[in-house]
Structures are given as C-alpha cells and as structure tokens.
C-alpha positions as CSV (number, residue, x, y, z in Angstrom):
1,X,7.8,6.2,-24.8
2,X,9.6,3.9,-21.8
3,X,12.7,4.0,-21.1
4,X,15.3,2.5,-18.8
5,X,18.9,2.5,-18.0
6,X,20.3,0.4,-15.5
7,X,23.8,2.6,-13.7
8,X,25.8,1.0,-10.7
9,X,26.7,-2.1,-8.9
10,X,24.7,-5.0,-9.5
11,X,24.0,-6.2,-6.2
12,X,21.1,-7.6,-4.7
13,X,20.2,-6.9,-1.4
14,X,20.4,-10.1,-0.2
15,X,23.5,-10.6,-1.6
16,X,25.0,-7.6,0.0
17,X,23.8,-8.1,3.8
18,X,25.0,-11.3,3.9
19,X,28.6,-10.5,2.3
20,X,29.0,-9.0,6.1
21,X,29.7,-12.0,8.0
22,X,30.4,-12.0,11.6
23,X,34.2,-12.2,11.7
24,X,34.1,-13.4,15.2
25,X,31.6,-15.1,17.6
26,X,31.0,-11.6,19.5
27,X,29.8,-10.2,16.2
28,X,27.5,-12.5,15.6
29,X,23.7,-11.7,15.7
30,X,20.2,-13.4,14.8
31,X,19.3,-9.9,13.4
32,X,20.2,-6.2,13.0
33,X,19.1,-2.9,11.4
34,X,20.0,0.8,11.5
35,X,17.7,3.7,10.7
36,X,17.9,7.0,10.2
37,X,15.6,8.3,13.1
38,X,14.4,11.5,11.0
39,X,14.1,10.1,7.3
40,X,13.4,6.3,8.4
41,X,16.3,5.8,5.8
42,X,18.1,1.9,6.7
43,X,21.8,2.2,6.1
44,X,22.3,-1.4,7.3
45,X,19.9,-4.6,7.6
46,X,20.1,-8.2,8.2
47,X,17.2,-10.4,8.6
48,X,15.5,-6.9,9.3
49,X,11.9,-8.6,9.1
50,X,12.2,-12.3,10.8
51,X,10.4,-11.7,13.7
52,X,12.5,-13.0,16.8
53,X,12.1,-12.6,20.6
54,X,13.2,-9.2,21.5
55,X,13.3,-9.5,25.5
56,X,13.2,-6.4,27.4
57,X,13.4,-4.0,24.0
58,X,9.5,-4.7,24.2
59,X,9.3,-2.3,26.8
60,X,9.9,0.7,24.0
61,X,6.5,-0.2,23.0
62,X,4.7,-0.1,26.4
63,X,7.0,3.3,27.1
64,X,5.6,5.0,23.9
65,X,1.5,4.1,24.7
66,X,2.6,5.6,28.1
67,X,4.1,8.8,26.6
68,X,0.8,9.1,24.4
69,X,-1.9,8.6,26.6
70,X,-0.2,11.6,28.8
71,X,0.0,13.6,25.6
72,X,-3.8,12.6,25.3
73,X,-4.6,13.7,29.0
74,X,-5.6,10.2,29.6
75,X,-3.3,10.0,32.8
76,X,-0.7,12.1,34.4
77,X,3.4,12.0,35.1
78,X,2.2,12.8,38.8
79,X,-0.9,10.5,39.0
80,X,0.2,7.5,41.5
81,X,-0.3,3.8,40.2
82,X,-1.9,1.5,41.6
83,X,-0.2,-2.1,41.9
84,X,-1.5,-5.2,42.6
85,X,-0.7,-7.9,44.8
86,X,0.9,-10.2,41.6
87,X,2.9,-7.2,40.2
88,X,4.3,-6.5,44.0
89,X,5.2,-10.2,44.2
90,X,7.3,-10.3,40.8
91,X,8.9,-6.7,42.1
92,X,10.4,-8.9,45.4
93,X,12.0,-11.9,42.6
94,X,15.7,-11.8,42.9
95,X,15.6,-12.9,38.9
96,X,12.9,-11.0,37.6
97,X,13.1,-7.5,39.1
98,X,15.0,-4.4,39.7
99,X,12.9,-2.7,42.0
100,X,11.6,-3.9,44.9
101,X,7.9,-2.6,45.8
102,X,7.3,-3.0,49.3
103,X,3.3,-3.2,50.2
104,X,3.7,0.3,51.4
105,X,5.3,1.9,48.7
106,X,3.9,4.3,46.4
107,X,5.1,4.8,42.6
108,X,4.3,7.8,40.2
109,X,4.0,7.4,36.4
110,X,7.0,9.6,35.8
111,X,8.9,7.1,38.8
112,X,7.7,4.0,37.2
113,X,8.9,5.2,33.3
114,X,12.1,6.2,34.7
115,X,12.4,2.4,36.4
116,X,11.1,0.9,33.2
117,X,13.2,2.5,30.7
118,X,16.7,2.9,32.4
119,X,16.7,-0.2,35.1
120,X,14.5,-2.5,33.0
121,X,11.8,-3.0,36.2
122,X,9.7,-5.7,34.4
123,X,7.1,-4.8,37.4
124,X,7.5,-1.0,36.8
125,X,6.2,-2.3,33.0
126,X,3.1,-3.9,33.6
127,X,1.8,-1.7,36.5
128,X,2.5,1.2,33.9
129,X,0.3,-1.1,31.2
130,X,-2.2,-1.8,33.4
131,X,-3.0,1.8,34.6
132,X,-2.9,2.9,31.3
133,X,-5.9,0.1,29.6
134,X,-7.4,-0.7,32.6
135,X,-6.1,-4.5,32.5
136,X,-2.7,-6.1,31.7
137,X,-4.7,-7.6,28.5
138,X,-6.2,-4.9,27.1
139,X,-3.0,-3.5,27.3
140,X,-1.6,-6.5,25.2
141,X,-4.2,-5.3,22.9
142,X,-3.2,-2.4,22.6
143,X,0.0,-2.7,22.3
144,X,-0.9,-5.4,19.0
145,X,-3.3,-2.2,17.6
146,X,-0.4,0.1,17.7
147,X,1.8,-2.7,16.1
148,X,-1.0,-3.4,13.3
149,X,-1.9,0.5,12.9
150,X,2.3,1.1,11.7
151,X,2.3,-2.2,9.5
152,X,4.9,-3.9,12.3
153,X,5.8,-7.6,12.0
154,X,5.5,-7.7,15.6
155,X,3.4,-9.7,18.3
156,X,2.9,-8.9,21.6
157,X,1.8,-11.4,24.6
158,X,3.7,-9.3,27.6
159,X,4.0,-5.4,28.5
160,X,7.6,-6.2,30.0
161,X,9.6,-8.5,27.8
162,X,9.1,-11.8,29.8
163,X,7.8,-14.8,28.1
164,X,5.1,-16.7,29.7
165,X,7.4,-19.7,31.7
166,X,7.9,-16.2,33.8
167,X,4.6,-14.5,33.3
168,X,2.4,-17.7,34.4
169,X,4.1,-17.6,37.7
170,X,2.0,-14.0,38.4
171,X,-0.9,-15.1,37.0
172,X,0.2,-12.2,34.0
173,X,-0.2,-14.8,30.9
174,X,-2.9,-13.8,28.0
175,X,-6.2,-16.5,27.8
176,X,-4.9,-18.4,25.1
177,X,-1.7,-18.5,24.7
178,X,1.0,-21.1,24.6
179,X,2.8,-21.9,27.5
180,X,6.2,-20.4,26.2
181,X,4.4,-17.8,24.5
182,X,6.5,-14.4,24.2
183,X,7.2,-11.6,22.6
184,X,7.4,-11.8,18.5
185,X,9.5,-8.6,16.6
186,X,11.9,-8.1,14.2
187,X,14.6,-5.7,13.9
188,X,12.5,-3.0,11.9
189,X,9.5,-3.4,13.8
190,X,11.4,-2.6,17.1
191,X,13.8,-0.2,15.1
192,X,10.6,1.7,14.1
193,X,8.9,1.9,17.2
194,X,12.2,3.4,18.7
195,X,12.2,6.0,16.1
196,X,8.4,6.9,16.9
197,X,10.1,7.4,20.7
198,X,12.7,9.6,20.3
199,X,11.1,11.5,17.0
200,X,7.1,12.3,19.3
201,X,8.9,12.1,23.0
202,X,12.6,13.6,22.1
203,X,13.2,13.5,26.4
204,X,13.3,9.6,26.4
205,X,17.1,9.8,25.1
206,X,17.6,12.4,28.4
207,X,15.6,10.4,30.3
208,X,17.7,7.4,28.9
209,X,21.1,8.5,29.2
210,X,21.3,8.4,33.2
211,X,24.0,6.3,34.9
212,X,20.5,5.2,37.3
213,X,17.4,7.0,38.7
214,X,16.9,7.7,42.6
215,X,13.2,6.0,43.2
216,X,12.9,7.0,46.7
217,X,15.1,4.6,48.7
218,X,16.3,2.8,46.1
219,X,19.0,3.5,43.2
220,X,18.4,1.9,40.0
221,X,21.2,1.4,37.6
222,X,21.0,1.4,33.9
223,X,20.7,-1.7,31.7
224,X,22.5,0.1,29.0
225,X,26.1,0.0,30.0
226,X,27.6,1.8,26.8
227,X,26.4,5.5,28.0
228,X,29.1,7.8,28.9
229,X,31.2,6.8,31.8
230,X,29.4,2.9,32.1
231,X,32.4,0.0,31.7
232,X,31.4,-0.2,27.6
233,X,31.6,3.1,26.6
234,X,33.4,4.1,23.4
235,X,34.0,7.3,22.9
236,X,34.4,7.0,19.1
237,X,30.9,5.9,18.5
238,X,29.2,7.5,21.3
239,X,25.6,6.4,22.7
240,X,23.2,8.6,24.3
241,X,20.3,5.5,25.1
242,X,18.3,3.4,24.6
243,X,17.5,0.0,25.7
244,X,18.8,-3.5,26.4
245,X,17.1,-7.0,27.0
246,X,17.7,-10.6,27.5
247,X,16.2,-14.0,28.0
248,X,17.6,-17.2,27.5
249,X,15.1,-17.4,24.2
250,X,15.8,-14.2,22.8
251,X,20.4,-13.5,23.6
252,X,21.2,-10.5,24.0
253,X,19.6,-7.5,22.5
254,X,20.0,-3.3,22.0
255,X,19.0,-0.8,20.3
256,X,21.1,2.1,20.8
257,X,20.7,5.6,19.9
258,X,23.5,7.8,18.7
259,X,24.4,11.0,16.2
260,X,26.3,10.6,13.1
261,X,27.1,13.6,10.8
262,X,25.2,15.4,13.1
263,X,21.9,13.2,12.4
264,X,20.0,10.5,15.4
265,X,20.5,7.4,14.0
266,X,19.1,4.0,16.0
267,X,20.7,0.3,15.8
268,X,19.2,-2.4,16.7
269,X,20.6,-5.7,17.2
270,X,19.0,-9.2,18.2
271,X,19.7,-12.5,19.7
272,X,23.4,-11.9,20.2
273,X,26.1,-13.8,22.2
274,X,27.8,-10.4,23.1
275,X,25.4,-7.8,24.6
276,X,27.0,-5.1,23.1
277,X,30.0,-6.2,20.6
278,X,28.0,-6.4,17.2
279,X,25.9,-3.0,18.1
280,X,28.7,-1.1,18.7
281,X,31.3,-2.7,15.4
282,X,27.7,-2.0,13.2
283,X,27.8,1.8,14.5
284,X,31.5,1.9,13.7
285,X,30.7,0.8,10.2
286,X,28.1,3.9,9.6
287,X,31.3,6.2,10.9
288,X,33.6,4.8,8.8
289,X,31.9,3.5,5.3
290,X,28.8,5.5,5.4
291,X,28.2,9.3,4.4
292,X,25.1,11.7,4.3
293,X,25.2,13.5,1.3
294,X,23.3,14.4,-2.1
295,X,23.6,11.4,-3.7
296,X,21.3,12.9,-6.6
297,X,21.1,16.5,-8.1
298,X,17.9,18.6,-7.3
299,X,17.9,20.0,-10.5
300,X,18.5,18.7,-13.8
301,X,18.7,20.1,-17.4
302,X,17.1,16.5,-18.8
303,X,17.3,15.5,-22.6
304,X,14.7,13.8,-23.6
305,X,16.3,10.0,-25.4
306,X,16.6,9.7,-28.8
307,X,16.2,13.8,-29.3
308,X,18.1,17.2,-29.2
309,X,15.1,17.8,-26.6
310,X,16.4,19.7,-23.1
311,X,13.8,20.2,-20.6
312,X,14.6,21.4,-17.1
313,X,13.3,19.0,-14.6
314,X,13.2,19.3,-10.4
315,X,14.0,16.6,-7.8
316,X,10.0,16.3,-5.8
317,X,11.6,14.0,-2.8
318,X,14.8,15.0,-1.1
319,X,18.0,13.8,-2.8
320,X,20.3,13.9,0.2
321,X,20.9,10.5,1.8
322,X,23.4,8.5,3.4
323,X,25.5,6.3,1.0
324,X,27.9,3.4,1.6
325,X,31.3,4.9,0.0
326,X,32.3,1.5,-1.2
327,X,28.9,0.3,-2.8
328,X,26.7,3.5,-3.8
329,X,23.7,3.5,-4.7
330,X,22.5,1.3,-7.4
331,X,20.3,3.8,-10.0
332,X,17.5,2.5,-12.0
333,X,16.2,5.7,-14.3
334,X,13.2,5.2,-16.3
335,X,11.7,7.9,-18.4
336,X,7.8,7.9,-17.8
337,X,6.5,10.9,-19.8
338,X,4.8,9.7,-23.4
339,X,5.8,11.7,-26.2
340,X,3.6,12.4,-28.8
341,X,6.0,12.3,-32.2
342,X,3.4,14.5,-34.5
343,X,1.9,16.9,-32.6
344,X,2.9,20.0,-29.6
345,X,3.8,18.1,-26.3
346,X,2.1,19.8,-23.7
347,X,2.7,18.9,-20.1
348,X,1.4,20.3,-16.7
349,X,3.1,21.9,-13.7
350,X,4.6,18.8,-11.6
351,X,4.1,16.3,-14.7
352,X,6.7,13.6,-13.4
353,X,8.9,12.5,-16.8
354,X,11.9,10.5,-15.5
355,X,12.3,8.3,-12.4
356,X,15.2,7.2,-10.6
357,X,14.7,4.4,-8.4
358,X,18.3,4.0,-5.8
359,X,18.8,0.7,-4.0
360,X,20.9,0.6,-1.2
361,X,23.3,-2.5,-1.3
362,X,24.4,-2.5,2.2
363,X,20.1,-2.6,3.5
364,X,18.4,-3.3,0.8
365,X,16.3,0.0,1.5
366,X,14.5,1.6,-2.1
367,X,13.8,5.0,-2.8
368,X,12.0,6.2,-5.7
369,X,13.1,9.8,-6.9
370,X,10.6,11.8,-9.5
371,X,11.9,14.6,-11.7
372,X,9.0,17.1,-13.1
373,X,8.5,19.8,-14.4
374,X,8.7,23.1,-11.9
375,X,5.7,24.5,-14.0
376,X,3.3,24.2,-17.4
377,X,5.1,24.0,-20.2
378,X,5.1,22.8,-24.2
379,X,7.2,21.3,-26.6
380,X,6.4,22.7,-30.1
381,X,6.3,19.9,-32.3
382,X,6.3,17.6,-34.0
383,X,8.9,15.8,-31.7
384,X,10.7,14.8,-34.7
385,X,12.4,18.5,-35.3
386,X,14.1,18.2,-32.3
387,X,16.3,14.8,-33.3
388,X,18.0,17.3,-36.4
389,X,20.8,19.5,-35.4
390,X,18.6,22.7,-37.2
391,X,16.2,23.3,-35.0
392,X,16.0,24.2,-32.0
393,X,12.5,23.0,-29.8
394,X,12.0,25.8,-26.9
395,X,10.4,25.8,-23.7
396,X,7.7,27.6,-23.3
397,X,5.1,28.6,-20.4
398,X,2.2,26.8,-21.0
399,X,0.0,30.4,-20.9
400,X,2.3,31.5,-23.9
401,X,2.4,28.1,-25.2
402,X,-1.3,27.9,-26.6
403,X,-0.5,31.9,-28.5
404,X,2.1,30.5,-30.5
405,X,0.5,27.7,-31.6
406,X,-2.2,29.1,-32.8
C-alpha cells in the first residue's frame, strides 16, 4: 500500500526565491544563500548554484587547506614562509596589496593567515599556498580536489581571489588558462566551505573579528567593516566575521557570520553593487520572519489509512528546524510500509512506514523525515479486522508476537 497526502502552500522553490525582489538598487545581488553552519540547513537561497566570480571570498578556501595541513602536522603556525621574488613584487602594488613585504622581512604561517583572512593580503594568500603544495599550481590543484571531494560547483585558477589580467603580471597564472581566467563559485559552494571553517577551525570567527592585526611594523585593517565598532556595524544583526571581496568582474561580495536563536548561521552574498546592504537586510529577514523550532513531532501515535490501525511510530532525523513564519514548510507524507490484508503484519525494529518530505519555500532546501517503529512488532491479522469498529488490533513485541500466533 502507497499513500500520499499533499499539506501546505503550494509553492515552488523557484517561485518563492524570486518573489523577494530587490526593492532597491543596494539590495540587489547576482546571488545569495544562508546556511545553518551546524545542520547545513538553507533558510534562504537565490541563484544558490550559478557559479559566479567570488573575488577575495576564495581565500576561505586556501585558509581551510592551511588550517588542515597544520592539523595534519604537515607545517607549523610558527614555521617561517618562504616568499619569492614575484609574491614580494605584488606585496609592494598600491592596487593589489595590503601588506607590504620588504626583501628583508620575515612572515610566520600564523602572521600570514591573520593578513590573509582579516586584511585580505592577496600576497599573504599565495605564499601561504605555495608553502603548503610545494608550488602555486599544485596548490590550485588542490584547492579543485577539495572542491570535487565536497561536490562544490566551484573552480579555482588563483589561491587569492585575483583573476589572471592581475595574476599574469607575477607570472602566478595556471598553464592553460584563459587570459581572464578567474575564480568560478557559487553561493553554496563558498557558503559550504565557510561552514567547513568555522565548524573544523571554530578560532577563524576570533581570529576574524579583529578591528586589524599588528604584523610587525605594519597594522592591517579588516576588510570586513560590519564587525563591532567598524563604520557598518548594526547592532541588531550583529556579525562576528568573515570575509569580503571584490573585482570589477565579480561586485561586491560577503559572507558573514553571525548567531541567531542562539545558532552560527553564515550568509553569503555575490556580485553586489552595495558591499554590505543586501547581506545585512537578508540577515534581518532570518531575525524577523525566520524561527528554529520543531516544525515536526518526534513521536507519533500513527493510524494506518483506510483502518482503525494505531501504531506508535518515532521521528529517525531531527525534527527541529528553522521555518519561515509566513510560508512553512510545505509537507509531502507518504506511507511506505506494505500491508499484507490476509495475513499477521510483522514488521522489524526501525521498519520506516510513513515519510514526510518538508520543502522550504523561502530556499528551496528538502528534508526527508522517516517515522519507524522504536522496536519489532506485529499486527495480528488479517488487516481487514482493524477497518470494523469491533475489534481491536494490538501491538505486540515481536518476541511475544510469534506465541500468540501460534
């Protein structure tokens, strides 16, 4: 026996993310998601998976295969890097850098990251990369493994975020590719890797939220002006990090990190005319429409369709979500146990017999819940009886079951 029932709004996911139009230029964006950083759960998507330039935000990437080959003893936070002369060069570019790197100066890993993440040092970048694989292009490759290894619709051709009308100048382009090659990601890919960052390496957000970093004689000031006490923070949606970037190619670009009914959520918008207008409106939508609660019971007394039939059933994912108050979640429920009509039903410990599939309107985002049975059971049959008002069908443990029976 199949069944389905079909409860809540109608809407398509395509439907419902572009129903949220930019209401003014500064709003407007080429892309944007949010994600629960914990669950992975999207509360909010647009054009999630078109894979756009993301600028500087590429650096999350480069900054987690740093943080892993430490955690793999590969290198050290203390181990000095070595630059070269081309990396040096772009350091001294009044455009391109925010770091200068004098011939004589020396740079840690931990320095470097610090410069990387919360100054944006497109030089601290690829030195990191390069010290870490051996070579700015096995880094690249690298960086494309990790991409391909988490199913990202990402391509990467630069450690640092710069396309290659910038790279070629250093001599930093990839054999091969195009002469305004750059960096290929969409707003889940970049979304996701963020959520690998802050979820494996929880210090980036403190190393993140820093007004700038003292690199021996130089001060580095953060790229992410909507921290606490920068000209763009709002103190009703608070942010705590991440990243920013920019090109002419790819606008203006964040993902931002912040805490919303007490969870790390991450927001990520693309190709913006505002750096951070859209980002910070989106994040003041989750305050105000969205809520994390049980959207689903964990436990339900279920009665099997078309009979007098109860059978207690348990919840085997988590049923505690976030939810847009004004379009819940659509519910699909499909029963998927097959009854036998003439004979004792007999099902097994964690036997799944009813489905509910949510859709989120406002992302698009599926989740699939399955109801079974908390242990081995029967239905004494045949299933007919239990369609009468007379008789009652019990529940029995599955060692008793077989006894009475017989």
């Amino acid at each position: 026996m199949l069944s389905v029932v079909v409860i809540g709004l109608g809407l398509s996911s395509v439907a419902s993310t572009s129903a949220r139009a930019a209401t003014n230029k500064a709003d407007e964006v080429k892309a944007a998601y949010i994600m629960d950083a914990k669950t992975g759960q999207a509360v909010y998507a647009q054009d999630a998976d078109k894979e756009l330039p993301i600028a500087s935000l590429s650096k999350l990437m480069t900054l987690y295969l740093v943080e892993t080959a430490i955690k793999q003893h590969q290198i050290k936070w203390d181990d000095v890097v070595p630059i070269n002369k081309e990396v040096r060069k772009m350091a001294a570019s009044s455009t391109l850098s925010t770091m200068p790197m004098a011939a004589s100066d020396q740079f840690t890993v931990r320095e470097l990251f610090a410069a990387t993440l919360v100054g944006s040092s497109n030089s601290s970048a690829i030195a990191l990369g390069e010290y870490v694989a051996g070579s700015n292009p096995k880094f690249i490759k690298m960086m494309n493994a990790q991409a391909d290894k988490w199913g990202l619709a990402a391509h990467f051709v630069s450690a640092s975020g710069l396309d290659n009308s910038d790279l070629t100048k250093y001599n930093l382009d990839i054999a091969g590719t195009s002469a305004k090659a750059q960096n290929l990601v969409s707003a889940r890919a970049i979304t996701t890797v963020a959520a690998h960052l802050v979820n494996e390496y929880p210090d980036i957000v403190k190393v993140s939220n820093q007004k700038s970093v003292k690199i021996h004689k130089y001060t580095v000031p953060t790229s992410v002006l909507i921290l606490k006490g920068e000209k763009y923070y709002d103190s009703r949606v608070p942010v705590d990090g991440l990243k920013t970037g920019y090109t002419d190619q790819a606008g203006d670009c964040l993902v931002a990190t912040f805490k919303q009914n007490g969870r790390r959520m991450i927001a990520t918008t693309l190709g913006g005319t505002w750096k951070f207008t859209a980002n910070n409106d989106l994040r003041l939508m989750v305050k105000d429409e969205e809520v994390y609660h049980q959207v689903m019971p964990s436990t339900i007394n279920y009665q099997i369709p078309g009979t007098q039939t109860h059978v207690k059933l348990v919840a085997k994912q988590s049923t505690t979500m976030w939810e847009n108050k004004a379009h819940p979640m659509q519910q699909v429920k499909t029963t998927v146990w097959p009854l036998h009509q003439n004979r004792p039903n007999y099902l097994a410990a964690k036997t799944t017999v009813l489905q509910v599939k949510l859709t989120d309107p406002q992302s698009g985002a599926v989740k699939t819940i399955d109801y079974q049975t908390p242990h081995a059971m029967t239905l004494l049959g045949p299933i007919a009886w239990a369609t009468t008002n007379h008789v009652s069908v019990q529940n029995q443990a599955l060692d008793k079951a077989f006894a009475l029976v017989d």
